[in-house]
N, CA, C and O atoms as a Maestro MAE file, in Angstrom:
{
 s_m_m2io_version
 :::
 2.0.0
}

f_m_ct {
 s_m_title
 :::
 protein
 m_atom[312] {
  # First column is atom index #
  i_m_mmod_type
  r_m_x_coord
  r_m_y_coord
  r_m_z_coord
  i_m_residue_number
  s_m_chain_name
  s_m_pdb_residue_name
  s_m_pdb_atom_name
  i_m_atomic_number
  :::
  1 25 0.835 -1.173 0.000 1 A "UNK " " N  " 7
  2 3 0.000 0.000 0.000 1 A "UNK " " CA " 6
  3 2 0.889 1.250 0.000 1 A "UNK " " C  " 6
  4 15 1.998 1.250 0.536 1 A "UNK " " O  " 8
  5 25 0.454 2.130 -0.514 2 A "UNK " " N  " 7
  6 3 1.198 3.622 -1.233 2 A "UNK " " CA " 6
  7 2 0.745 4.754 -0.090 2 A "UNK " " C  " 6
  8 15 -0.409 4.844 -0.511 2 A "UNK " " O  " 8
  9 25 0.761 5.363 0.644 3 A "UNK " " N  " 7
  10 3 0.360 6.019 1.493 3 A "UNK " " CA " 6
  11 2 1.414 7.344 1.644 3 A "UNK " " C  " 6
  12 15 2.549 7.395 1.170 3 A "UNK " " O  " 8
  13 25 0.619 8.575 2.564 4 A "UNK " " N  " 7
  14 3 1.368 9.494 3.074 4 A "UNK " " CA " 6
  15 2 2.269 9.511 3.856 4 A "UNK " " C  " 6
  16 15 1.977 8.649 4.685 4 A "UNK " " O  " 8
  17 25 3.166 9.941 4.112 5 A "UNK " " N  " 7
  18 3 4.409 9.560 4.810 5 A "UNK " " CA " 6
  19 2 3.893 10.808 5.933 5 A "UNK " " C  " 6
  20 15 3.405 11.802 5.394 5 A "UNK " " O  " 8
  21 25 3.984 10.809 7.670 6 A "UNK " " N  " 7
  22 3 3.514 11.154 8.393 6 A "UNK " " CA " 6
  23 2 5.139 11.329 9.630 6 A "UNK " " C  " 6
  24 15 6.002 10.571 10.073 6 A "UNK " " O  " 8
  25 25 4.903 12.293 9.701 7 A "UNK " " N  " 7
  26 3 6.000 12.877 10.635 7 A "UNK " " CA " 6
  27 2 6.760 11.596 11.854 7 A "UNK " " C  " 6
  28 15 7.914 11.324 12.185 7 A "UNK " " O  " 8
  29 25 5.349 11.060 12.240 8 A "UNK " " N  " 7
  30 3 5.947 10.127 13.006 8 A "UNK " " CA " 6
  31 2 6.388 8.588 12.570 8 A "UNK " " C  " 6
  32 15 6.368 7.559 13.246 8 A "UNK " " O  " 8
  33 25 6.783 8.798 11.227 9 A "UNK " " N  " 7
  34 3 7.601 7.974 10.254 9 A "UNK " " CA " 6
  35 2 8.745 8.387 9.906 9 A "UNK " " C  " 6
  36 15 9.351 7.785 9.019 9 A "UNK " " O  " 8
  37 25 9.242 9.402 10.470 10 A "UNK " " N  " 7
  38 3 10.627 9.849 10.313 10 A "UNK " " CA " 6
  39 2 11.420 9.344 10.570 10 A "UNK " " C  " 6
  40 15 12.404 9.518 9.851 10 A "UNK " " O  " 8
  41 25 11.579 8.192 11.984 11 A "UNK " " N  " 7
  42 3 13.140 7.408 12.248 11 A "UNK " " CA " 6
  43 2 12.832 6.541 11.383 11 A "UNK " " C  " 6
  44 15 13.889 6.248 10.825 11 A "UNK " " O  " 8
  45 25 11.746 5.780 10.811 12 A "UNK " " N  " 7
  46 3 11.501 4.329 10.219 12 A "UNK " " CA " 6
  47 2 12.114 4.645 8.433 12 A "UNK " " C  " 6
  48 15 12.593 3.783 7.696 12 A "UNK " " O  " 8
  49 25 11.916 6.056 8.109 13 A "UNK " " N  " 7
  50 3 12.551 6.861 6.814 13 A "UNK " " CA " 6
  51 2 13.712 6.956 6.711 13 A "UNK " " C  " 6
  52 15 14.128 6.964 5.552 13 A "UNK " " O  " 8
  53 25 14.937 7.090 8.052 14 A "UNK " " N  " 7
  54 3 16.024 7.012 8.369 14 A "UNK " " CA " 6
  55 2 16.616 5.936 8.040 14 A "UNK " " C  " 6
  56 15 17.438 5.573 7.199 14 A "UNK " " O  " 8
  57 25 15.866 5.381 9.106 15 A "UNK " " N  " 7
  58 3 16.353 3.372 8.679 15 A "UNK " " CA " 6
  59 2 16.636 3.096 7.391 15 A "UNK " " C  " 6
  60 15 17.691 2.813 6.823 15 A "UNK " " O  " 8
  61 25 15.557 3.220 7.033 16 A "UNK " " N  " 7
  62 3 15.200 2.895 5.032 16 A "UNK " " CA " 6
  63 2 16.363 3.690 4.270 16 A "UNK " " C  " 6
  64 15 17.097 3.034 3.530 16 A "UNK " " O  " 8
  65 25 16.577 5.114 4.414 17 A "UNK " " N  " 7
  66 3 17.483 5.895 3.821 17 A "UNK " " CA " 6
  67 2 19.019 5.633 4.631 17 A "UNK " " C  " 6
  68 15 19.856 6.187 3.918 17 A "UNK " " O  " 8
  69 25 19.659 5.048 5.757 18 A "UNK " " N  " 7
  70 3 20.586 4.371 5.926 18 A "UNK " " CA " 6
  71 2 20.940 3.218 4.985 18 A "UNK " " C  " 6
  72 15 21.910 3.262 4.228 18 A "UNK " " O  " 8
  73 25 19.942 1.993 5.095 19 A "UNK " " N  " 7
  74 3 19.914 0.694 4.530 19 A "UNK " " CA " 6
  75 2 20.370 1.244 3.358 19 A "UNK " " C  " 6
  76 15 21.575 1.369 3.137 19 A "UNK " " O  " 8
  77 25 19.417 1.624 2.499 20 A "UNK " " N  " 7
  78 3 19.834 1.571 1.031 20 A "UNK " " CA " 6
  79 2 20.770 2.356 0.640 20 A "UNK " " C  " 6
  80 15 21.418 1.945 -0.323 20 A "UNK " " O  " 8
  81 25 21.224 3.950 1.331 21 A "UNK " " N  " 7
  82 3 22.508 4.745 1.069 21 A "UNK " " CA " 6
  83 2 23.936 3.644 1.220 21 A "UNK " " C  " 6
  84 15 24.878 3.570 0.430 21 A "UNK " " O  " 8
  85 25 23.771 3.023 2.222 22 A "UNK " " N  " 7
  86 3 25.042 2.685 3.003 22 A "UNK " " CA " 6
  87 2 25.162 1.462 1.356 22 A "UNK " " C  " 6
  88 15 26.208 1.507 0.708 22 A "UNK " " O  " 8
  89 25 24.002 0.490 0.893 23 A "UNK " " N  " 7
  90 3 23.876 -0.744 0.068 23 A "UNK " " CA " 6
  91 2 24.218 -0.140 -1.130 23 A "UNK " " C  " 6
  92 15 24.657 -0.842 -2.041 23 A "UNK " " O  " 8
  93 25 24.036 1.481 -1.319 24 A "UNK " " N  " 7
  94 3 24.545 1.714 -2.910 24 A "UNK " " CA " 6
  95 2 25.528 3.097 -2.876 24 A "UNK " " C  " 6
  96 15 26.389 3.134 -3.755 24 A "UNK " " O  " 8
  97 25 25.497 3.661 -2.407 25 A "UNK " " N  " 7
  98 3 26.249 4.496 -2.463 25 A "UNK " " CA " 6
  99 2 28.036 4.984 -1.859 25 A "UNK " " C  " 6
  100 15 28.623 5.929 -1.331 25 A "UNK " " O  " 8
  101 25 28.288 3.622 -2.376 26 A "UNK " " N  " 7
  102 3 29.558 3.504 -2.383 26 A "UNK " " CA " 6
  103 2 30.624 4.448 -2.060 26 A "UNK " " C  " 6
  104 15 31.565 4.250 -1.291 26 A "UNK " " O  " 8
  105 25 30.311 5.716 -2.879 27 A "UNK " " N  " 7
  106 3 30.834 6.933 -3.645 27 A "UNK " " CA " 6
  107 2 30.978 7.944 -2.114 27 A "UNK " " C  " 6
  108 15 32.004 8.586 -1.892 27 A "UNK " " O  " 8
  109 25 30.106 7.943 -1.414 28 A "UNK " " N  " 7
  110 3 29.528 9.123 0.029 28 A "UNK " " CA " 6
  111 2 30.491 8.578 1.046 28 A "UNK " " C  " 6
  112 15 30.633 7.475 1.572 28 A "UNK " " O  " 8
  113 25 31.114 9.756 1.141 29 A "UNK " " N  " 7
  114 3 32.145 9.888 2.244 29 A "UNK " " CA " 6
  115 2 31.420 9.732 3.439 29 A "UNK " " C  " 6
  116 15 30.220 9.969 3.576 29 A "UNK " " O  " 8
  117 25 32.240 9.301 4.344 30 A "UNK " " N  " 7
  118 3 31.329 9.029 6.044 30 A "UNK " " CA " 6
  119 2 30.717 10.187 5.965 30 A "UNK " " C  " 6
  120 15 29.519 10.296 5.703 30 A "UNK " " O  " 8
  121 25 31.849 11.570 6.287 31 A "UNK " " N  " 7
  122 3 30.987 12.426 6.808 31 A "UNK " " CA " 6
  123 2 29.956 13.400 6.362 31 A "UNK " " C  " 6
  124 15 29.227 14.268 6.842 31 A "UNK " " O  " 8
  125 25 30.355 12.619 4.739 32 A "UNK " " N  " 7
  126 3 28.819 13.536 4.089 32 A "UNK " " CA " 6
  127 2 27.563 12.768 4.406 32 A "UNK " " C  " 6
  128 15 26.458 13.284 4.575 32 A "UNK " " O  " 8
  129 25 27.877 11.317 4.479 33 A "UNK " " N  " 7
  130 3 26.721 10.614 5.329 33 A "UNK " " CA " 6
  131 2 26.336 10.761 6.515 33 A "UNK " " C  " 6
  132 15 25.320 10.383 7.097 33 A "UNK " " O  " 8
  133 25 27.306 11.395 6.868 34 A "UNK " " N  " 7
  134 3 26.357 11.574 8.114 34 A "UNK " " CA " 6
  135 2 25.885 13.404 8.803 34 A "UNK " " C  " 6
  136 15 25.263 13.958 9.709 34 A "UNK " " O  " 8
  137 25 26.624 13.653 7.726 35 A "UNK " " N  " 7
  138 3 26.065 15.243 7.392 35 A "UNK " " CA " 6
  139 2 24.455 14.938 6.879 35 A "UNK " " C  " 6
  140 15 23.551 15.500 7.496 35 A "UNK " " O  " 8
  141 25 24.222 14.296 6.064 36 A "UNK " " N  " 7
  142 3 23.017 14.091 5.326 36 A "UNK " " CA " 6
  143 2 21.961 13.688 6.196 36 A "UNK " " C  " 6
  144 15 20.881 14.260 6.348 36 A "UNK " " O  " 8
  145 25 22.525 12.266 6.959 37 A "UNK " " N  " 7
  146 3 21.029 12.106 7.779 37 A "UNK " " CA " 6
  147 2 21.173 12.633 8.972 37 A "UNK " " C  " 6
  148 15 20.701 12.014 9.926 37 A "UNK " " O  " 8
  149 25 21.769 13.729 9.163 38 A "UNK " " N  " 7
  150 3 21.555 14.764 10.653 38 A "UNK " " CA " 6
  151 2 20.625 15.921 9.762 38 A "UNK " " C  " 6
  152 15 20.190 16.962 10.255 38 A "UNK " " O  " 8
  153 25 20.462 15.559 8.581 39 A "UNK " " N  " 7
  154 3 19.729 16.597 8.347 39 A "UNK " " CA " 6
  155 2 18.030 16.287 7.236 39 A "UNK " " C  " 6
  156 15 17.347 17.007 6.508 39 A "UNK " " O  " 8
  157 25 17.966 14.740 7.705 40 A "UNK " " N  " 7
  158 3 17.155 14.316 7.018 40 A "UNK " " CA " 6
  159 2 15.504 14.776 7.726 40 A "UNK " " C  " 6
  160 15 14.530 15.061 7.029 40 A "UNK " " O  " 8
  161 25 15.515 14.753 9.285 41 A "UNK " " N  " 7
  162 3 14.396 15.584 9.401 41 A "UNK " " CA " 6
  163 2 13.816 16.738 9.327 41 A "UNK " " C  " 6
  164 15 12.674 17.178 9.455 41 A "UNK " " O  " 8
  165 25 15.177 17.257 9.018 42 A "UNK " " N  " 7
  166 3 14.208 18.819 8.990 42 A "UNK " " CA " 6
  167 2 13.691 18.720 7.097 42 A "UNK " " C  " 6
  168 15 12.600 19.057 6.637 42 A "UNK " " O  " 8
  169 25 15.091 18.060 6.200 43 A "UNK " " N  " 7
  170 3 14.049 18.080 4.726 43 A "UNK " " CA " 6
  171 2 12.667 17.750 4.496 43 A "UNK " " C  " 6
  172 15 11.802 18.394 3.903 43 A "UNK " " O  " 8
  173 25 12.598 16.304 5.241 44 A "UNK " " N  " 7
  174 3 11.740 15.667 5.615 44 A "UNK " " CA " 6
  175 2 10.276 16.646 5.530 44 A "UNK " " C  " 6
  176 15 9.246 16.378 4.911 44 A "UNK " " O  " 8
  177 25 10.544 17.715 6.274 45 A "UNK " " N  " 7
  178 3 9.429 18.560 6.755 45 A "UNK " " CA " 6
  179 2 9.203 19.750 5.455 45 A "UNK " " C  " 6
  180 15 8.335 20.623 5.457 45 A "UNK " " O  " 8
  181 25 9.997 19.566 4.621 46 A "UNK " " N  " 7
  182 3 9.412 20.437 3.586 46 A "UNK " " CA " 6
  183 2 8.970 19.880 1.853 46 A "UNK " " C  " 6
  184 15 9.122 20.470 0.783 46 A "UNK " " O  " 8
  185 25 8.521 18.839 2.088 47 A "UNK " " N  " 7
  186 3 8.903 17.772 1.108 47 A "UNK " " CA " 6
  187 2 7.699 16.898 0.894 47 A "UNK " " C  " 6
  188 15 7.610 15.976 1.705 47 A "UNK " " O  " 8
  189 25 6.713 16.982 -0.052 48 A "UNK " " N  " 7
  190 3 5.686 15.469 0.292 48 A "UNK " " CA " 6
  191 2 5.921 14.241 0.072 48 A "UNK " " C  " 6
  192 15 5.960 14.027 -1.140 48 A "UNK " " O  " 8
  193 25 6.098 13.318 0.706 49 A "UNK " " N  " 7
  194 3 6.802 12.229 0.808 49 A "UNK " " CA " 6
  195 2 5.816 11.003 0.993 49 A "UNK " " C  " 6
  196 15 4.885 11.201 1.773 49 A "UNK " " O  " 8
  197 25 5.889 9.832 0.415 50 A "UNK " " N  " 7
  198 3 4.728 8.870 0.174 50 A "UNK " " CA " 6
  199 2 5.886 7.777 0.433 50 A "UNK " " C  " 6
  200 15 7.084 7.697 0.161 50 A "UNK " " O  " 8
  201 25 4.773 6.840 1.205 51 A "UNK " " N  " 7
  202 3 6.002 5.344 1.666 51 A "UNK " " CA " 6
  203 2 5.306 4.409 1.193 51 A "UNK " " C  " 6
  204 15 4.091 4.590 1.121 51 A "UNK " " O  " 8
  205 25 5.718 3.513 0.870 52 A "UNK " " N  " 7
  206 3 5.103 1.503 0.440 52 A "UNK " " CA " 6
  207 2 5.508 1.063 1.689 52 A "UNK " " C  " 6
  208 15 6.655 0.929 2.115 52 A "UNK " " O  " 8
  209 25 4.191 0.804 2.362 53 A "UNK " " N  " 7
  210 3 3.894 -0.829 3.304 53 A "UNK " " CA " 6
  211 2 3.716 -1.763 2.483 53 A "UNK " " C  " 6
  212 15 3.145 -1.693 1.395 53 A "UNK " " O  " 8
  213 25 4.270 -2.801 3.052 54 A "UNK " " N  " 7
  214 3 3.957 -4.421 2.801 54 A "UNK " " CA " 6
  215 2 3.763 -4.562 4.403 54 A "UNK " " C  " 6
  216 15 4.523 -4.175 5.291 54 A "UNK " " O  " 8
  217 25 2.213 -5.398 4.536 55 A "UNK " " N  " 7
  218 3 1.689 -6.576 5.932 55 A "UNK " " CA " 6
  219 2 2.392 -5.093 6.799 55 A "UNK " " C  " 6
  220 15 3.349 -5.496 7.460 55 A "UNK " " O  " 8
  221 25 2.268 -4.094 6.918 56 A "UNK " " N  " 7
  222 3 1.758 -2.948 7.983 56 A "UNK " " CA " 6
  223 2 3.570 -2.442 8.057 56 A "UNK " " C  " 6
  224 15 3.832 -1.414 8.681 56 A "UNK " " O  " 8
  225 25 4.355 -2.988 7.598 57 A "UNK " " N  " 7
  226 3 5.838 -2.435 7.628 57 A "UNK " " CA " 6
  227 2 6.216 -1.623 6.555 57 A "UNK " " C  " 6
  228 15 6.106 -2.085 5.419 57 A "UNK " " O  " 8
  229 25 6.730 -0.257 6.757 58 A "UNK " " N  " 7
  230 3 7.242 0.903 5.628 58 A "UNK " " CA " 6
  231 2 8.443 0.053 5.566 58 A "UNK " " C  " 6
  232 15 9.202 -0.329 6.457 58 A "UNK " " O  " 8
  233 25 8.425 -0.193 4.018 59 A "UNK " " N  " 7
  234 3 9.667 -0.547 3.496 59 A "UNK " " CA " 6
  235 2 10.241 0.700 2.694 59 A "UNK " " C  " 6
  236 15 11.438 0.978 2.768 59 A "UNK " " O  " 8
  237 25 9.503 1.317 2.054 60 A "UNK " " N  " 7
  238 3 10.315 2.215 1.316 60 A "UNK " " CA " 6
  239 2 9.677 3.365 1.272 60 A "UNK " " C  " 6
  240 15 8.584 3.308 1.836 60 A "UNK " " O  " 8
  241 25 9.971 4.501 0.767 61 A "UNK " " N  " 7
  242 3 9.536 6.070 0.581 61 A "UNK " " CA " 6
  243 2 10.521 6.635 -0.832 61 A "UNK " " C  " 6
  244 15 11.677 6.441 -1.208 61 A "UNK " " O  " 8
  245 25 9.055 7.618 -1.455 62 A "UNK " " N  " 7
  246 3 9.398 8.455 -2.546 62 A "UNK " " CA " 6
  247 2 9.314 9.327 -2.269 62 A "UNK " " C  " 6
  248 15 9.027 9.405 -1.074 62 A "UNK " " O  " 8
  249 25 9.461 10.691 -3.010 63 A "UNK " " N  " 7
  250 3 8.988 11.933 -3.252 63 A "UNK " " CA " 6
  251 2 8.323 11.977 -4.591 63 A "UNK " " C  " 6
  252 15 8.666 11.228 -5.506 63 A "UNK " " O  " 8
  253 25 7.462 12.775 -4.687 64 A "UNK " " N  " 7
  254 3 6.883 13.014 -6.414 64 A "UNK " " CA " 6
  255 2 7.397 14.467 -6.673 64 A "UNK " " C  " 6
  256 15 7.522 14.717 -5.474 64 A "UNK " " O  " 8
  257 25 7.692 15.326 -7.122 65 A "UNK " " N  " 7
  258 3 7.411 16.997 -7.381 65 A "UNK " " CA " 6
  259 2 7.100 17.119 -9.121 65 A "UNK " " C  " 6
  260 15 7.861 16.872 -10.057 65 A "UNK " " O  " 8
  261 25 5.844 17.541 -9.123 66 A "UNK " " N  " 7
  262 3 5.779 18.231 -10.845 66 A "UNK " " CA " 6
  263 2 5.435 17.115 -11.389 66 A "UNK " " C  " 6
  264 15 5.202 17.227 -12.592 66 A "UNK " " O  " 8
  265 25 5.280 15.770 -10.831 67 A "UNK " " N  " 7
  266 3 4.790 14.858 -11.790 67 A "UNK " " CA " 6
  267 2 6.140 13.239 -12.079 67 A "UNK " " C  " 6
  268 15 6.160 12.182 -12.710 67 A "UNK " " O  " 8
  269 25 7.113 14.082 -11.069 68 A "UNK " " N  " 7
  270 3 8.627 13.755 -11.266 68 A "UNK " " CA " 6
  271 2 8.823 12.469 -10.248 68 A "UNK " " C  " 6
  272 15 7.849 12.429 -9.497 68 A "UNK " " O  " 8
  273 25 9.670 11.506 -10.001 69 A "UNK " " N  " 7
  274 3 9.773 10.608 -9.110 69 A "UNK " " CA " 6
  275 2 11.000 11.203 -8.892 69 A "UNK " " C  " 6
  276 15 11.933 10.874 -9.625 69 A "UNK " " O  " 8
  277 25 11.294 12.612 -7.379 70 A "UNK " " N  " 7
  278 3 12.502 12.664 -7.618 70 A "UNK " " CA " 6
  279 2 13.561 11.969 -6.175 70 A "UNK " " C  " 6
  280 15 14.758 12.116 -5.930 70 A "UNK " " O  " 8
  281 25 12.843 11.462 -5.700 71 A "UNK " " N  " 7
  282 3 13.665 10.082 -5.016 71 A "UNK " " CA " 6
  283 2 13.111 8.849 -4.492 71 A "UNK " " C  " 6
  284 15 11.892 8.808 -4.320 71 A "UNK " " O  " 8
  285 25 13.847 7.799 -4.202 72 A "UNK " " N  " 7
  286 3 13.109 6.636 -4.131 72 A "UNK " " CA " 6
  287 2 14.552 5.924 -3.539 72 A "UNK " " C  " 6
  288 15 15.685 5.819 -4.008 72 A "UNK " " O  " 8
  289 25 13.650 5.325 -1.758 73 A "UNK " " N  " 7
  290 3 14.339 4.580 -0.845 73 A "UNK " " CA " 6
  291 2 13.950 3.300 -0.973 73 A "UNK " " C  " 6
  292 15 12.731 3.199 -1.113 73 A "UNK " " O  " 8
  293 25 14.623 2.151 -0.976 74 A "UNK " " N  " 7
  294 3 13.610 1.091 -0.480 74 A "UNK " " CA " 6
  295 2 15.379 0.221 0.226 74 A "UNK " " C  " 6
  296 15 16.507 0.073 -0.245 74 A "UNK " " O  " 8
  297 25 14.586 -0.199 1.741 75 A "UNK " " N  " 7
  298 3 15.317 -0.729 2.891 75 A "UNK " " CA " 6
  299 2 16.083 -1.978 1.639 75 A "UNK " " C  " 6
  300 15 15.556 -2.097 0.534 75 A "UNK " " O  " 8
  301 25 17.204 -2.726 1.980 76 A "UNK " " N  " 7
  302 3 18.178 -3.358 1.266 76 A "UNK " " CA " 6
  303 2 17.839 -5.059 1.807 76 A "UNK " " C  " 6
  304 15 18.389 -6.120 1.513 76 A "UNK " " O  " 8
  305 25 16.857 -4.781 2.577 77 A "UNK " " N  " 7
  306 3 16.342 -6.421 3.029 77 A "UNK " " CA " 6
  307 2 15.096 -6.621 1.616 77 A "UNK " " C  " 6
  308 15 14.515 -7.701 1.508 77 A "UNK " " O  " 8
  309 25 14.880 -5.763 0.873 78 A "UNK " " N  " 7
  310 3 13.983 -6.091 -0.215 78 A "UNK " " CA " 6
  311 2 14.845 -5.737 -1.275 78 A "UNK " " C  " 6
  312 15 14.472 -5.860 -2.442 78 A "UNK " " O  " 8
  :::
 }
 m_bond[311] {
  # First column is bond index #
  i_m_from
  i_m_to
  i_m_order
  :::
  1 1 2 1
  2 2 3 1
  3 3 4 2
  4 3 5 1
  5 5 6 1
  6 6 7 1
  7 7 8 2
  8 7 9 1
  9 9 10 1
  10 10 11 1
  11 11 12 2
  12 11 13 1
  13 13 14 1
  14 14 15 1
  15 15 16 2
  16 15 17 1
  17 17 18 1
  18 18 19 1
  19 19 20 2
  20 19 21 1
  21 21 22 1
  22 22 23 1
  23 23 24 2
  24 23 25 1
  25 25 26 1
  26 26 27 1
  27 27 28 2
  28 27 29 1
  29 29 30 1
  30 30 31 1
  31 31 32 2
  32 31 33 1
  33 33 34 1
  34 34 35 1
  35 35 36 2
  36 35 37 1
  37 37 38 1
  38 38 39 1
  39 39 40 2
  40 39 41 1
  41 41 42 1
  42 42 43 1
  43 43 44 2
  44 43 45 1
  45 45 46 1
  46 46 47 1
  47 47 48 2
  48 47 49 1
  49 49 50 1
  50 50 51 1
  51 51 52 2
  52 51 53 1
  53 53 54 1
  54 54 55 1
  55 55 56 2
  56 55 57 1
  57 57 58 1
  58 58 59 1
  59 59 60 2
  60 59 61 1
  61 61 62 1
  62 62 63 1
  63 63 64 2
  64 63 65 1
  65 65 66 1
  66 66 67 1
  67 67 68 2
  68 67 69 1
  69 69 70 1
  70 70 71 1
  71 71 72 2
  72 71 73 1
  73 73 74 1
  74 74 75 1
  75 75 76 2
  76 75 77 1
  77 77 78 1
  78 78 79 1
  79 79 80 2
  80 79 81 1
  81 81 82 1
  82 82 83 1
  83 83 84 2
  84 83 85 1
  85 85 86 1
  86 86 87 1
  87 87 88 2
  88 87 89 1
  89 89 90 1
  90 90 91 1
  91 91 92 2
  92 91 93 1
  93 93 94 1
  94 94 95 1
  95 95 96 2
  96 95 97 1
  97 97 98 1
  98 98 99 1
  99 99 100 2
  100 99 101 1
  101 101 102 1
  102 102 103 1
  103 103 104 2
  104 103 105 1
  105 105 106 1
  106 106 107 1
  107 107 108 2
  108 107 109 1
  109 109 110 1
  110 110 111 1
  111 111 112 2
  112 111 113 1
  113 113 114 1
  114 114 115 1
  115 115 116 2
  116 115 117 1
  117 117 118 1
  118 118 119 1
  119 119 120 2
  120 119 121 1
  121 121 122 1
  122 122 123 1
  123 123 124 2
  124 123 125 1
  125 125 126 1
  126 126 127 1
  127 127 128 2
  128 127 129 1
  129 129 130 1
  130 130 131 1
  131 131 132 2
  132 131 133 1
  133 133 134 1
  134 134 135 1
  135 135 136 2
  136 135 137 1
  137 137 138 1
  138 138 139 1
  139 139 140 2
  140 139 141 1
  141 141 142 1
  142 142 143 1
  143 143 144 2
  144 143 145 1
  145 145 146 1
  146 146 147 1
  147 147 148 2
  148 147 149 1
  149 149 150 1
  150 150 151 1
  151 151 152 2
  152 151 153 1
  153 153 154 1
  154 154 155 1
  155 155 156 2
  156 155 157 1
  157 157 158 1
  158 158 159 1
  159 159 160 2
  160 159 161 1
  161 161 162 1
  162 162 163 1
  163 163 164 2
  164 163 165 1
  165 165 166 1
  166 166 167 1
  167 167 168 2
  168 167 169 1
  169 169 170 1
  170 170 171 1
  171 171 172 2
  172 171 173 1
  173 173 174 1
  174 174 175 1
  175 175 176 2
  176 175 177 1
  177 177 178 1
  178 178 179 1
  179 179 180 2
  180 179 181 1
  181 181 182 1
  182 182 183 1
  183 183 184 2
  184 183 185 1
  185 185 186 1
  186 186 187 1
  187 187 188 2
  188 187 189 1
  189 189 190 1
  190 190 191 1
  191 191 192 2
  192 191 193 1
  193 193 194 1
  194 194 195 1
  195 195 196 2
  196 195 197 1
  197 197 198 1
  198 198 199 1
  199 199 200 2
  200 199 201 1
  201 201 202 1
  202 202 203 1
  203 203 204 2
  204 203 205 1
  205 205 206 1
  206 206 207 1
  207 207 208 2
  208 207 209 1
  209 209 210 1
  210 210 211 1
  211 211 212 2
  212 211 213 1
  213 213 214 1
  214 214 215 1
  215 215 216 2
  216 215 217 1
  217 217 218 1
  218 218 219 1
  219 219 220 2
  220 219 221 1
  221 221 222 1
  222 222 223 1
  223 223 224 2
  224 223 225 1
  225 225 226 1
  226 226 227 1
  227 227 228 2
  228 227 229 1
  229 229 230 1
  230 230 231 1
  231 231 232 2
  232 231 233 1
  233 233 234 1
  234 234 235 1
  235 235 236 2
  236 235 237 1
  237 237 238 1
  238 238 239 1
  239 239 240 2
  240 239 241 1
  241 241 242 1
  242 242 243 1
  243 243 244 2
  244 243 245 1
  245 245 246 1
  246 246 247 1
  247 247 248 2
  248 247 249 1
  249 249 250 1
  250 250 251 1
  251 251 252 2
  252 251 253 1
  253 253 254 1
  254 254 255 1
  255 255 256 2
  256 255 257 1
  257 257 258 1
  258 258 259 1
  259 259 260 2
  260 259 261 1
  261 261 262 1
  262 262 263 1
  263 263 264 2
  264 263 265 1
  265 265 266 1
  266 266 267 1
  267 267 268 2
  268 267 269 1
  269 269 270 1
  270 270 271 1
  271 271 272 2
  272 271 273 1
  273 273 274 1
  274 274 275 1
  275 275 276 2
  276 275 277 1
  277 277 278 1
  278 278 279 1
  279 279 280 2
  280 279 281 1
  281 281 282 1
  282 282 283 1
  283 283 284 2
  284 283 285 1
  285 285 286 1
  286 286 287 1
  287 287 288 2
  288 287 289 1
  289 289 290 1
  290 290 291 1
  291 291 292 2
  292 291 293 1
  293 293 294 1
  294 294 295 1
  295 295 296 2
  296 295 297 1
  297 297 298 1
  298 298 299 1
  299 299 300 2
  300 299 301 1
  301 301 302 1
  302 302 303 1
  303 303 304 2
  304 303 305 1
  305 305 306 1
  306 306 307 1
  307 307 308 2
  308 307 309 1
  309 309 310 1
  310 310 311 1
  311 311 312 2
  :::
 }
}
C-alpha cells in the first residue's frame, strides 16, 4: 500500500534511507553521510513524501514533485 508519509515515520525513513545509502552508495564519504542524515528531518518537513507498506511495515519512501519521481528509498532487506 502507497500512502502518506507522516511525521511520526521519520526514524523508520532514516532506517530505510541508511539501509539503502550505506547498500549503494559507495561513492559518500562518512561524513557527508552523516552530514546528510543529521539533516534528514528537517528536509523531511518540507517535502511530500509517500512510503510503500507491505503486511503494515514501511519498506520504502518516494517523493513526487511536478509529476517527477525525484527520489526513491527502499530498505536493502527487499
Amino acid at each position: 500500500m502507497i500512502r502518506k508519509i507522516k511525521v511520526t515515520d521519520y526514524p523508520r525513513l532514516i532506517e530505510i534511507w541508511e539501509s539503502a545509502v550505506l547498500s549503494t552508495h559507495d561513492f559518500l564519504k562518512e561524513e557527508d553521510f552523516l552530514y546528510y542524515k543529521e539533516q534528514l528531518p528537517v528536509y523531511f518537513q518540507y517535502v511530500a513524501l509517500f512510503g510503500f507498506e507491505q503486511e503494515g511495515i514501511l519498506i520504502g519512501f518516494m517523493r513526487i514533485a511536478e509529476g517527477n519521481l525525484e527520489m526513491l528509498f527502499i530498505t536493502n532487506n527487499y
